[in-house]
KOLVOFI-294667 format. One line per field, with one value per atom (N, C-alpha, C, O): x, y, z; chain; residue in one letter; residue number from 0. Coordinates in Angstrom, 2 decimals. Example, Ala and Ser with C-alpha at 12.3 -4.5 7.8 and 13.67 -1.06 7.14 Angstrom:
residues 2
xx	[13.19,12.30,13.20,14.24,12.85,13.67,12.90,13.41] $
yy	[-5.69,-4.50,-3.30,-3.32,-2.25,-1.06,0.03,1.14] $
zz	[7.80,7.80,7.80,8.46,7.08,7.14,7.87,8.04] $
cadena	[A,A,A,A,A,A,A,A] $
residuo	[A,A,A,A,S,S,S,S] $
num	[0,0,0,0,1,1,1,1] $
This chain:
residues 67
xx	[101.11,101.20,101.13,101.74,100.35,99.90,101.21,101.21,101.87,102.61,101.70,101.02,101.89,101.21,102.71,103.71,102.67,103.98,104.10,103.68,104.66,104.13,105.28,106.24,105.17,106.05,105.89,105.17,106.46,106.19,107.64,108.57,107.24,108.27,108.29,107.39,109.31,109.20,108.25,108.09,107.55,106.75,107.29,107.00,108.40,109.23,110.59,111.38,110.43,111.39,110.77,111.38,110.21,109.13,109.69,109.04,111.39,111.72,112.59,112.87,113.07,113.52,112.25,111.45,112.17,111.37,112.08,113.15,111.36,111.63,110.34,109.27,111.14,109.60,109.49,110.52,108.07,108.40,107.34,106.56,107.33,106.59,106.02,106.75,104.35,104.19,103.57,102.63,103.98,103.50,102.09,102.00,101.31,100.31,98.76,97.77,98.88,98.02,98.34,99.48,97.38,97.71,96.51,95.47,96.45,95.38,94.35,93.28,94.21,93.42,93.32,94.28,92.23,92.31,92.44,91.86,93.34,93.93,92.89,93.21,91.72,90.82,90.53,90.39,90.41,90.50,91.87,91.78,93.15,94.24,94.03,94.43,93.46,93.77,92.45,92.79,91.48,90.13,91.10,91.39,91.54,92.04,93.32,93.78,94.02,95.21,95.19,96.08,93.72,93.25,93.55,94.19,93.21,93.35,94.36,94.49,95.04,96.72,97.44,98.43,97.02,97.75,97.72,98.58,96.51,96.22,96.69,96.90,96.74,97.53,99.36,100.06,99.67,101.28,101.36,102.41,100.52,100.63,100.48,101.23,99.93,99.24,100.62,100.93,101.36,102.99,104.31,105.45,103.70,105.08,104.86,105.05,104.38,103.73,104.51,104.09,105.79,106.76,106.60,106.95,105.98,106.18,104.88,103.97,104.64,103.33,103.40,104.27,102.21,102.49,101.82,100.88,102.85,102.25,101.98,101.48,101.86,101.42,101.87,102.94,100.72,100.86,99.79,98.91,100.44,99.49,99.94,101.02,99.60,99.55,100.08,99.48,101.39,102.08,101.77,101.56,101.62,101.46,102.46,102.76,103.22,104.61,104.70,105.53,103.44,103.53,103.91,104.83,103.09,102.97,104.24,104.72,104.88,105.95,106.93,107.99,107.12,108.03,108.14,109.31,107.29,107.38,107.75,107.64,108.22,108.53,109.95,110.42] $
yy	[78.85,79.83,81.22,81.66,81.77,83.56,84.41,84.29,85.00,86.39,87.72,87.90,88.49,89.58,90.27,89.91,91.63,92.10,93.31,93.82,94.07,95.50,96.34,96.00,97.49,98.54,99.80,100.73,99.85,101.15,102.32,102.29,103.18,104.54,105.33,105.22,106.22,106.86,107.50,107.76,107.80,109.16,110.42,111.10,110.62,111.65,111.78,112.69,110.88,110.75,110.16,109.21,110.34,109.76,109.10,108.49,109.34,108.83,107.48,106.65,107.10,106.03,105.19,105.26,104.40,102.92,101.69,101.61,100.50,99.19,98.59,99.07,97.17,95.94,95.15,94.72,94.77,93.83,92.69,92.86,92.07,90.37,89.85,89.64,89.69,88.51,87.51,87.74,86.36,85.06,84.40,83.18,85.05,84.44,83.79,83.47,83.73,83.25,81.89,81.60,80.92,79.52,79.07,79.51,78.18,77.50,78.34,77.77,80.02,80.34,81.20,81.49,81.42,82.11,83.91,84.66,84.29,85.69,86.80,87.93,86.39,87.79,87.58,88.65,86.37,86.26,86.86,87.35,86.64,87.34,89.00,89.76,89.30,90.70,91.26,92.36,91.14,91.38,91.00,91.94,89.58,89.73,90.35,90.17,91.01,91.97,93.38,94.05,93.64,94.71,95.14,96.15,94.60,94.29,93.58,93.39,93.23,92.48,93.62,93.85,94.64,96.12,96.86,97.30,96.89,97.73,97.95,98.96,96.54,96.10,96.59,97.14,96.13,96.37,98.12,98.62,98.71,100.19,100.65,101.56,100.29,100.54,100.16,101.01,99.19,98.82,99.40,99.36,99.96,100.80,102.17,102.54,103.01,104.54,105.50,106.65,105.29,105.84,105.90,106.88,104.64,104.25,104.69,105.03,104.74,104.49,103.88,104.09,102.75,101.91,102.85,103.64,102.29,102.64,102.02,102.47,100.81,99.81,98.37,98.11,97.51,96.09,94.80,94.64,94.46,93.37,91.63,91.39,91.00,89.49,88.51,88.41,87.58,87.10,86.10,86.13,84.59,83.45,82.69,82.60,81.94,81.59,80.52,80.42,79.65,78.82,79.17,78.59,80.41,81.54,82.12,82.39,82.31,83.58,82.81,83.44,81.07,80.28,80.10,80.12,79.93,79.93,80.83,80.58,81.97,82.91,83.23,84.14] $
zz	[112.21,113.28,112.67,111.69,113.40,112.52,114.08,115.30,113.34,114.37,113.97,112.96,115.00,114.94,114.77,115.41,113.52,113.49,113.35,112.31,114.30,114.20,114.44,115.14,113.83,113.83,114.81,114.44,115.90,116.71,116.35,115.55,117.31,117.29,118.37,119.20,118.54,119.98,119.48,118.29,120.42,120.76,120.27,119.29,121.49,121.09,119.63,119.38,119.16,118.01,116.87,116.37,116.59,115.45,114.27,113.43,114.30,113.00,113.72,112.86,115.14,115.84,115.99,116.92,114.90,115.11,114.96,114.35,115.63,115.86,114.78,114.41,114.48,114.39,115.46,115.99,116.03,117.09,116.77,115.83,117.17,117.04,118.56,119.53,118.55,119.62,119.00,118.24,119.22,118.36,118.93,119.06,119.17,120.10,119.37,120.01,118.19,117.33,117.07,116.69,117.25,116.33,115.82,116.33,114.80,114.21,114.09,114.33,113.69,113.27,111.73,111.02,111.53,110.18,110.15,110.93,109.08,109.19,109.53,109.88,109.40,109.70,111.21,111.81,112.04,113.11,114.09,115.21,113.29,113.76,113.73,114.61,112.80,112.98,113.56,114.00,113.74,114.71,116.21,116.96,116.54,118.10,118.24,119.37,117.51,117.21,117.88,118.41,117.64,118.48,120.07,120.34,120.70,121.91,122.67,123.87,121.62,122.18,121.89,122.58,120.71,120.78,121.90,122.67,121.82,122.97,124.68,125.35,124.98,126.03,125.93,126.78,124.64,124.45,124.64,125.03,124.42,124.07,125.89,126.26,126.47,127.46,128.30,129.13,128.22,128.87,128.52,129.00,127.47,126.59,126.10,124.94,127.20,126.71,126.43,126.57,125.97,125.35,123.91,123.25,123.32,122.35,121.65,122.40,120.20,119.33,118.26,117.41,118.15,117.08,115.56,115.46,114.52,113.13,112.74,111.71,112.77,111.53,112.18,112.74,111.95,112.44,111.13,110.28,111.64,110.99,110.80,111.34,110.46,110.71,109.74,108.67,110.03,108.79,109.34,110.56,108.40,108.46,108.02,106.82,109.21,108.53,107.37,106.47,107.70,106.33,105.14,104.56,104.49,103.74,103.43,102.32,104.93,104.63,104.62,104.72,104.50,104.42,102.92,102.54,102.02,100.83,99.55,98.35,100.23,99.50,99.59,98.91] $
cadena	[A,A,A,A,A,A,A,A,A,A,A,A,A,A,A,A,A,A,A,A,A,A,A,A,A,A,A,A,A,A,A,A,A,A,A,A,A,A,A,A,A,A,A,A,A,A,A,A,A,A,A,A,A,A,A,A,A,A,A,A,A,A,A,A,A,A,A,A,A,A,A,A,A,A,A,A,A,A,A,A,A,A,A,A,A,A,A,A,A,A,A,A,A,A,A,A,A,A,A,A,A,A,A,A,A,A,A,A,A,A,A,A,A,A,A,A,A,A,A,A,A,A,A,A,A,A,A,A,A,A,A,A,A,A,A,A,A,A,A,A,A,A,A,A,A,A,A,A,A,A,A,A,A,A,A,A,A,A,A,A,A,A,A,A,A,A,A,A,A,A,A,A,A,A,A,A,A,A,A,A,A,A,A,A,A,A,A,A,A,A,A,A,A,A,A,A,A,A,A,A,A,A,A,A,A,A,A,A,A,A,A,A,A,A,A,A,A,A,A,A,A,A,A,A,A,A,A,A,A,A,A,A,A,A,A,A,A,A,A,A,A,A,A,A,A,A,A,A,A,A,A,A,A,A,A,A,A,A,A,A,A,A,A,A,A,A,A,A] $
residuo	[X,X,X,X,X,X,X,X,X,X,X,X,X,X,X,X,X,X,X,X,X,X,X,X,X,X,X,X,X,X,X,X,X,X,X,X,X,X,X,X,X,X,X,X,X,X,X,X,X,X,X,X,X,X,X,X,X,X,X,X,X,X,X,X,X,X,X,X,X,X,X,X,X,X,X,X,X,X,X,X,X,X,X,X,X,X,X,X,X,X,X,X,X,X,X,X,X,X,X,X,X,X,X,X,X,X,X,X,X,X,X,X,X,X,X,X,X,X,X,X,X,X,X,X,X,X,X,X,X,X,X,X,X,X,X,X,X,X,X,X,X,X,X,X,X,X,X,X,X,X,X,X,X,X,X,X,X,X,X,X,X,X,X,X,X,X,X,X,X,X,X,X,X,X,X,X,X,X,X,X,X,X,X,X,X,X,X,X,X,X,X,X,X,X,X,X,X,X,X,X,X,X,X,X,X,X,X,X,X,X,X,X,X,X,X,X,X,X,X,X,X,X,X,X,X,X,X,X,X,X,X,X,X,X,X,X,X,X,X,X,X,X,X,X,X,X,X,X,X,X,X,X,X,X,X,X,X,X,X,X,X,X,X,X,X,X,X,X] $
num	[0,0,0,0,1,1,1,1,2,2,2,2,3,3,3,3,4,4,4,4,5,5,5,5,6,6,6,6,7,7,7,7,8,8,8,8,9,9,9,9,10,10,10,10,11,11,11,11,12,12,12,12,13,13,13,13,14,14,14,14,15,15,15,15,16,16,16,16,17,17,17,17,18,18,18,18,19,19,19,19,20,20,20,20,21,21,21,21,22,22,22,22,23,23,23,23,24,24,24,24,25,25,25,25,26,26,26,26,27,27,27,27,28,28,28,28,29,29,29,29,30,30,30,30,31,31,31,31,32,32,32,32,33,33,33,33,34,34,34,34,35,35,35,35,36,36,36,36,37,37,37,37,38,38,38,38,39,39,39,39,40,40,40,40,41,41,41,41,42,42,42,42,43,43,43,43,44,44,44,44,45,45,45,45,46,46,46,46,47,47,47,47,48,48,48,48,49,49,49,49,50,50,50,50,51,51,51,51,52,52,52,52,53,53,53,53,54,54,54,54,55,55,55,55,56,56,56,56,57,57,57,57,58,58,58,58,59,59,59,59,60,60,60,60,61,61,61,61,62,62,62,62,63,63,63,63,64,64,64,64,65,65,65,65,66,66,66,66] $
């Protein structure tokens, strides 16, 4: 299972950030996660216009189980 994992911030407070997680990837390969990442951002940004994301990107728990 690939999570998409991303870091936003207020708008207005730039130094108050969260990490947040939607798990909506399965059985695919990481460059496919982050090409359809795009547009699952985009949507989240578009529901939360308070917020702006800095940085996201795609962990594979298999992966991130072994470490």
């Amino acid at each position: 299972m690939l999570r998409l994992v991303f870091t936003v911030c207020l708008a207005t407070e730039p130094d108050i950030c969260e990490q947040r997680e939607l798990q909506i990837f399965e059985q695919i390969p990481l460059m496919a996660c982050m090409t359809g990442a795009i547009p699952e951002l985009a949507v989240w940004r578009q529901t939360h216009p308070n917020w702006r994301i800095a940085r996201w990107g795609c962990v594979n728990d298999r992966l991130a189980a072994r470490n």
